[in-house]
N, C-alpha and C positions, 0 to 999 in steps of 0.2 A: 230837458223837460222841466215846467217849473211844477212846485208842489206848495199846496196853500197851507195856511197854519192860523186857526181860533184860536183863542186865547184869551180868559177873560181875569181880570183884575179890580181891586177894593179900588184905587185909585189913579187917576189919570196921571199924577205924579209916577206912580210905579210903572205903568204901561212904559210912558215918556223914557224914563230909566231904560227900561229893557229894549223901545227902540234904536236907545243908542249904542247899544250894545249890539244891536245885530247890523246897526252902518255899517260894522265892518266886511257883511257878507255878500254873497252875491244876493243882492234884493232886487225882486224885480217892480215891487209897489208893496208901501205902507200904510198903515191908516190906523187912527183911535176914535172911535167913538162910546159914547154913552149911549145906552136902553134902556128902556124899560118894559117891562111887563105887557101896556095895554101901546094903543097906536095914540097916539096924537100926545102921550104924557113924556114931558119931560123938554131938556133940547134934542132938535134936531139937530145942530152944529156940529161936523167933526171937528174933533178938538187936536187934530192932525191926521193933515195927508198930505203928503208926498207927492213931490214935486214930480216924481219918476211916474205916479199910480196914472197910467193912462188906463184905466179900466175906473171911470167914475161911483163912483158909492151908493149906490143905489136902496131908499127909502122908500121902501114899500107903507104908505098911508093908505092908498085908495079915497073913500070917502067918507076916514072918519074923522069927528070934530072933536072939541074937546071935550062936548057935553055926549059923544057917544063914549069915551073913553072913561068920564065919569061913573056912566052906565054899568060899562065892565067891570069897572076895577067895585063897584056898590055891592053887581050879583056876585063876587068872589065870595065862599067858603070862607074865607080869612077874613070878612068884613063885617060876618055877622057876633060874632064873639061866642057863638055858639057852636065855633068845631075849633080843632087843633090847623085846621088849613091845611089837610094833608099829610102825605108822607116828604121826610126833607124839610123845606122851609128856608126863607128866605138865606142866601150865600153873601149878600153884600156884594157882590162882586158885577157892578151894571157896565165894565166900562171891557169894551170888546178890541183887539191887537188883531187886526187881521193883515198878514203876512204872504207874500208872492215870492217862495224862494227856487234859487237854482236847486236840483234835487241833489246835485253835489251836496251841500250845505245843509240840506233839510236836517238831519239828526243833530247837527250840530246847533241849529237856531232851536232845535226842539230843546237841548239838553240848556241851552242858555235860558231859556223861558220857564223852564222847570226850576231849574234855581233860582231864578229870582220870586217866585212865589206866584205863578200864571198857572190858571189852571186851563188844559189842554184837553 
């Protein structure tokens, strides 16, 4: 049975690192990409995926452009200057390590991920 695993990180540099560290397990598909916040902001390019990932990576935009993502990210709380933005506040952390493993291995790609600084 496979078991999936999030994981998000400051840098696509660290991801990359920690993918290579779980090459060694049973994987069943890899991928890194970057997020953000609103739809249409940012790249959409995975900045890896795996050769093995027969399950495509799928990018929910729908229909929005770049001038609706503008939109959103203008009525955020955080863009008036006028509130703290909530509870929490930005993590730094845009770039997402999603993981297809054998559940043999699951704890074990967990505990690798966790030490390298991935938060789960």
């Amino acid at each position: 049975m496979d078991k999936n695993i999030l994981a998000y990180f400051n840098s696509p540099e660290q991801a990359q690192k920690v993918a290579a560290k779980l090459g060694s397990l049973k994987l069943e598909s890899i991928s890194i990409d970057r997020f953000s916040r609103y739809p249409g902001e940012g790249s959409n390019e995975p900045i890896l995926n795996s050769a093995m990932d027969s399950l495509s990576s799928a990018t929910l935009h729908g229909s929005f452009t770049s001038a609706s993502s503008g939109i959103l990210a203008a009525a955020d709380p955080s863009a008036s200057g006028m509130s703290d933005g909530g509870a929490g506040g930005p993590t730094g952390k845009d770039i997402l390590l999603t993981v297809v493993v054998d559940e043999s291995v699951h704890h074990e790609a967990l505990r690798i991920i966790e030490e390298s600084g991935g938060l789960i």
